[in-house]
C-alpha positions in Angstrom: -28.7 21.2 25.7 -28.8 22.6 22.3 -31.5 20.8 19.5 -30.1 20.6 16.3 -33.1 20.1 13.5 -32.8 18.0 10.4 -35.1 17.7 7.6 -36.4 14.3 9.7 -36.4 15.9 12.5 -33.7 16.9 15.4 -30.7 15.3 16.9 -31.1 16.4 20.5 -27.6 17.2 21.7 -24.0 17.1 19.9 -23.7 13.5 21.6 -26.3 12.4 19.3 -24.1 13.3 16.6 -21.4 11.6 18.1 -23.6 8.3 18.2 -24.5 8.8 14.7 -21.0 8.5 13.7 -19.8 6.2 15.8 -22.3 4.2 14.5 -21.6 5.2 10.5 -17.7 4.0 11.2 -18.8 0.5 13.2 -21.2 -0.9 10.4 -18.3 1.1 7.6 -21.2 2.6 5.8 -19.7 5.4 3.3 -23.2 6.8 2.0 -24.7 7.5 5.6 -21.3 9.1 6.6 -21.2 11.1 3.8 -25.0 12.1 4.2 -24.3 13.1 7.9 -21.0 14.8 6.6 -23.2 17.0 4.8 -25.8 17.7 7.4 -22.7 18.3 10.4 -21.3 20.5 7.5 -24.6 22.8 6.6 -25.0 22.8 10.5 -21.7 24.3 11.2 -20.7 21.3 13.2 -17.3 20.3 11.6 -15.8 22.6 14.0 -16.5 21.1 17.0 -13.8 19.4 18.4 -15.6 16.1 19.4 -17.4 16.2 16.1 -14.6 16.8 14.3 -12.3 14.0 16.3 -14.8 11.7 15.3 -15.2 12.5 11.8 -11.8 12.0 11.2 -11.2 8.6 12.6 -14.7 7.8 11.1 -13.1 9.1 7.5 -9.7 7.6 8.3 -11.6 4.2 8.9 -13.5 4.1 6.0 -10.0 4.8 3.8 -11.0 8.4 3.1 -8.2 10.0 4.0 -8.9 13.3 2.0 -12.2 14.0 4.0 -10.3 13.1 7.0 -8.0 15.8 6.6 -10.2 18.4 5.3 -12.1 17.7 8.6 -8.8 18.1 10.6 -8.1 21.4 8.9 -11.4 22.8 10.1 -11.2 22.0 13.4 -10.6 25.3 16.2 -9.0 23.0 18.2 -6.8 19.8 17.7 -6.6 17.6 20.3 -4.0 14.9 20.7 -6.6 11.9 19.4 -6.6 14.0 15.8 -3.4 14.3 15.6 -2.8 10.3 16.3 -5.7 9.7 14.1 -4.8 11.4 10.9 -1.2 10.4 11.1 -2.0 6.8 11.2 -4.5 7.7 8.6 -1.8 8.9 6.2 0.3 5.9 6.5 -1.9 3.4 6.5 -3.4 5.2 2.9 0.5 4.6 1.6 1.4 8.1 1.8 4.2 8.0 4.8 5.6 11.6 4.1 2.4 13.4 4.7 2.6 11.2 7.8 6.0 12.7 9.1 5.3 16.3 8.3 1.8 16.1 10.3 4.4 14.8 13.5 6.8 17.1 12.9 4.3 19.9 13.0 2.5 18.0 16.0 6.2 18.3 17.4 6.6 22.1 16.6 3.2 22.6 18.0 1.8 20.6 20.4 4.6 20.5 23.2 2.4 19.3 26.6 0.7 16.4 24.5 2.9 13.5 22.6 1.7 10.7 19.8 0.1 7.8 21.8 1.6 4.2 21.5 0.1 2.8 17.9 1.0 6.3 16.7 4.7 5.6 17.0 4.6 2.4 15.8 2.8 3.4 12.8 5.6 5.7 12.6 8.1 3.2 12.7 6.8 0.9 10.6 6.4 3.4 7.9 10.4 4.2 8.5 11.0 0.6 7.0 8.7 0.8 4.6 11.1 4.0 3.5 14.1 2.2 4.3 14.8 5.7 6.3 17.0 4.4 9.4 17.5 8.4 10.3 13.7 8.7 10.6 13.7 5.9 12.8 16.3 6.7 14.9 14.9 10.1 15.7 11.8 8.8 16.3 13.7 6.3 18.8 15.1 9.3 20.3 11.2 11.2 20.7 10.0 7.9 22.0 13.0 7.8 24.8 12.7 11.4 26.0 9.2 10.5 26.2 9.5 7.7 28.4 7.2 5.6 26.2 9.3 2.3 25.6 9.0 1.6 29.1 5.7 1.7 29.2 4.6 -0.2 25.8 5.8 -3.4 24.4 4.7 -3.4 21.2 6.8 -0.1 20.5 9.6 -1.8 22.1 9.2 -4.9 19.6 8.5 -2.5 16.5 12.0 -0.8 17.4 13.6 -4.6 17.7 12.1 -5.1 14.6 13.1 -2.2 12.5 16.5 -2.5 14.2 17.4 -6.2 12.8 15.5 -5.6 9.1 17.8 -2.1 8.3 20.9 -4.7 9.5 21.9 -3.1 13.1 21.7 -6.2 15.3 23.8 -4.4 18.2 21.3 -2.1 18.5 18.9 -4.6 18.3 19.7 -6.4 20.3 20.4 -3.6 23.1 16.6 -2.7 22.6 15.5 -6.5 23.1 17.6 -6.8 26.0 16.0 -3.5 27.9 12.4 -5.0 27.1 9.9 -5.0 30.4 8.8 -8.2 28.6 9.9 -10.1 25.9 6.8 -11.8 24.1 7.2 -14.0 20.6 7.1 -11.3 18.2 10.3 -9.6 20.1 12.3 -12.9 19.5 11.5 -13.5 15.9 12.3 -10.7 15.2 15.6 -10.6 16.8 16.1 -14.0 15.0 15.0 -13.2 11.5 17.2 -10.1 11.5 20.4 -12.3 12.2 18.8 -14.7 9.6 18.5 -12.1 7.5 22.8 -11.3 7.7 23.3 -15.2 7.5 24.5 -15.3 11.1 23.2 -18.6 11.7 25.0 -19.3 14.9 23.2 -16.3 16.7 19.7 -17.2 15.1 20.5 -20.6 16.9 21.4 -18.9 20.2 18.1 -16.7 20.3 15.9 -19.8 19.6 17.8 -21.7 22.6 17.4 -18.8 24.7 13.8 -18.3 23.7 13.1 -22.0 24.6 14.9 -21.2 27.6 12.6 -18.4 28.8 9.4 -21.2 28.0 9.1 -19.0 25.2 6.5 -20.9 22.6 8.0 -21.0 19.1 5.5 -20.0 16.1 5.5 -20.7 12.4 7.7 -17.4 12.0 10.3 -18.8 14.5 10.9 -21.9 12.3 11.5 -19.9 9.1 14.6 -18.3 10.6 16.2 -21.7 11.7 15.3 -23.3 8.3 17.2 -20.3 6.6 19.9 -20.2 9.2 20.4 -24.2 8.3 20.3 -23.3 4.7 23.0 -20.4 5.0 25.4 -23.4 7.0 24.4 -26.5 4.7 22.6 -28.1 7.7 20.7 -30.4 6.5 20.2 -32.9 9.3 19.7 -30.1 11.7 17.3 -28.5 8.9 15.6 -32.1 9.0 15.0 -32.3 12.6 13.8 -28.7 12.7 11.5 -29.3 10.2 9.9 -32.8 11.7 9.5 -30.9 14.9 7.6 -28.4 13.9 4.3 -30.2 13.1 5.4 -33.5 15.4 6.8 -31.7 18.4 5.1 -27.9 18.1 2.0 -28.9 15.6 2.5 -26.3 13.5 1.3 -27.2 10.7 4.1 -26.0 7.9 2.7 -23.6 5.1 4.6 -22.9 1.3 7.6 -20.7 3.2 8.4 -23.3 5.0 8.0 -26.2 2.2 10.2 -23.5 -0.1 12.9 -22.9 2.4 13.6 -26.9 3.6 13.4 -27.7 -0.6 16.1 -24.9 -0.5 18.2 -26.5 2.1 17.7 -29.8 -0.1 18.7 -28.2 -3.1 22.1 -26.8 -2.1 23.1 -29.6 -0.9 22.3 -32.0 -3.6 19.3 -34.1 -2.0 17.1 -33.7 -5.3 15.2 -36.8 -5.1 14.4 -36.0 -1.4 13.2 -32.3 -2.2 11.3 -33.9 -4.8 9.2 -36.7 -2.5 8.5 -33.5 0.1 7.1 -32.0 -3.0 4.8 -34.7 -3.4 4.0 -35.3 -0.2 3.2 -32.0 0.4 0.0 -30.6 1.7 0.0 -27.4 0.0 0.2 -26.5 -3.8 3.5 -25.8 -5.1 3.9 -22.2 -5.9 6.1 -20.5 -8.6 8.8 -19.1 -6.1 9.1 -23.1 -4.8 9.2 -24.3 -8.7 12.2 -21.4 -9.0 13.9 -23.3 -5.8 13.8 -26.9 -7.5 15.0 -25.7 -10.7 18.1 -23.6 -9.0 19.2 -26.9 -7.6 19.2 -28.1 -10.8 21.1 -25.5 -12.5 23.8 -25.9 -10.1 24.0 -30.0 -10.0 23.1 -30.2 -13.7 20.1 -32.0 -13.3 18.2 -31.5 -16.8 15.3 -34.2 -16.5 14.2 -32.6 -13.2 14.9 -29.4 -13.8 12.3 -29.8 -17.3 9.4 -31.2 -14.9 10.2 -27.9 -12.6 10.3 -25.9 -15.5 6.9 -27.0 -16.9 5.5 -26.2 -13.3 6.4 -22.8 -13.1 5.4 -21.8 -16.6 1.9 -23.4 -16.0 2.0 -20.9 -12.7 3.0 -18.2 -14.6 3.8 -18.8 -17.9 5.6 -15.2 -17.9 8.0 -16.2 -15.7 11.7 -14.8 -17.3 13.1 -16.5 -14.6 12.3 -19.9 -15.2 13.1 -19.3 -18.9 16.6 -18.0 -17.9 17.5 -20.9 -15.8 15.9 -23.9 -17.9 18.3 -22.1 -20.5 21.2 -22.3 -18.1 20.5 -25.7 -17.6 20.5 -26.5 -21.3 23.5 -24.5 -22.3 25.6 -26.1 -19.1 24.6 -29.7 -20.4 25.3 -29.1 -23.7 28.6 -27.2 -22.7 29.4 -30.7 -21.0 28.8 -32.6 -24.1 31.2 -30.4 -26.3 34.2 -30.6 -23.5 33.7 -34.7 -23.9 33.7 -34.6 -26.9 36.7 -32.7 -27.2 38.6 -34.8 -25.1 37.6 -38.0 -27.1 38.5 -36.5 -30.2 41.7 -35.4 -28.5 42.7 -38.6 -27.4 42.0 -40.6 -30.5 43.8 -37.9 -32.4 47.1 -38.4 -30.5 46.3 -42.5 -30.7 46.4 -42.1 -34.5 49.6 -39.7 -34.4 51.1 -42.5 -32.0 50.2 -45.6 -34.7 51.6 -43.8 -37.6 54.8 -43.2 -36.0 55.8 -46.5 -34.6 54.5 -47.5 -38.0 
């Protein structure tokens, strides 16, 4: 067992080294893993393939992805655990590209070994974050020759999921159907995608379907049947949805919720109900709900109200060039109302007058 000296004295074995920075990356302490970065540096250390696997997720951890891959680049040997690490590294430091070259070189590269399962779904999250379907459907491709998707669920889900948010439902909702197991998060979101298109009557089917399977809806679930009332003017149905939530499901409704049953309100003209659920509410309004309120009253010419919402949503954010836009609206459509009134009333005691002087 070799002995490895430091000015303190020795770490007895590589293991210890190990330890050390398993250790460093539990309790996220940058100066110690930078002092031991040193020391497995000086040391000629950084080479060693357990070191070095461990340096980078320690690195990659601690957000310093730079380190990370300057410790990947010294390494002899790269094993499959430093490839996974400092992909997911990459993305989750915002830079995706760097990401998908590392797994295409991983690809070219490393043929007997393959990205584990939070690899891939790194992957495809960071394909919607590009709004790259191509990328994702490659990937999809890797993950099926693989033979991965049978084997993880959350992959599965993340491919539902990217599916339904770039618009394919149909494939979609082929991957959701070929799911081992289809938990909560594989449902919503297979319901917010159709949400998402206004296909209310499908959103409605999945939730049936879910309840069907003794599926648990959560506060997610409920968002995409308040916006799937909302795109059909549903506003009993949105009602009933909403009072079952917290009375049937105790969920306990949060501002998307609040915004999107306001909304549902709104469009359909019940401004003095939006208004007492505003009140009642059990959250503080934010600006995005404010913007809902004075929508409605844009489009059911509702100055009074939409003044009060007005005020709120400057006070929020008193740069809001929204709410400055459609309190303007609101003004110019009432006014614009006013003129056309008066126009006619002039109009018709013009042609009065005309009528008087000639049977005069």
């Amino acid at each position: 067992m070799c002995q490895i000296l430091t000015r303190k004295g020795m770490f007895s074995s590589i293991e210890d080294v190990i330890n050390i920075l398993i250790m460093c990356r539990n309790e996220k302490d940058l100066w110690k893993s930078l002092r031991l970065h040193t020391y497995i540096c000086t040391n000629g250390l950084e080479a060693h393939p357990s070191v070095g696997r461990y340096l980078i997720s320690l690195f990659v951890e601690l957000d310093k992805i730079w380190y990370a891959h300057q410790a990947f680049q010294r390494l002899l040997y790269v094993d499959e655990s430093s490839w996974n690490a400092l992909i997911y590294g990459f993305i989750n430091h915002g830079n995706p590209i760097q990401a998908f070259s590392l797994y295409q070189k991983m690809k070219d590269n490393y043929l007997v070994h393959c990205p584990c399962g939070y690899t891939f779904v790194a992957l495809l999250k960071a394909c919607i974050s590009l709004q790259d379907i191509e990328k994702g459907s490659q990937i999809h491709a890797d993950i099926a020759r693989i033979g991965l998707f049978e084997e993880d669920i959350f992959i599965g889900t993340t491919l539902v999921d990217m599916y339904a948010k770039f618009g394919f439902l149909e494939k979609a909702q082929d991957v959701f159907d070929s799911l081992s197991i289809q938990t909560i998060v594989s449902w919503n979101a297979l319901a917010t995608g159709y949400a998402l298109l206004g296909e209310s009557r499908k959103v409605f089917h999945v939730v049936d379907r879910m309840l069907e399977d003794s599926e648990v809806p959560n506060p997610v679930t409920f968002i995409s049947v308040l916006n799937a009332c909302t795109h059909q003017g549903l506003v009993n149905k949105g009602r009933t949805y909403f009072e079952y939530m917290s009375g049937y499901y105790d969920i306990i409704p949060n501002q998307e919720h609040f915004t999107c049953i306001i909304d549902l309100l709104g469009r359909t003209g019940q401004l003095d109900e939006a208004i007492g659920i505003v009140k009642k509410m059990t959250v503080e309004p934010d600006v995005v709900m404010w913007h809902t309120v004075l929508s409605a009253c844009q489009k059911w010419g509702h100055s009074d109200l939409g003044r009060v919402a007005f005020e709120c949503a400057v006070h929020l954010d008193e740069k809001s060039a929204a709410a400055y836009v459609c309190m303007s609206n609101i003004y110019a459509d009432v006014s614009l109302q006013k003129e056309i009134k008066n126009v006619e009333i002039s109009t018709c005691m013009d042609q009065t007058w005309k009528g008087k002087r000639h049977t005069g």
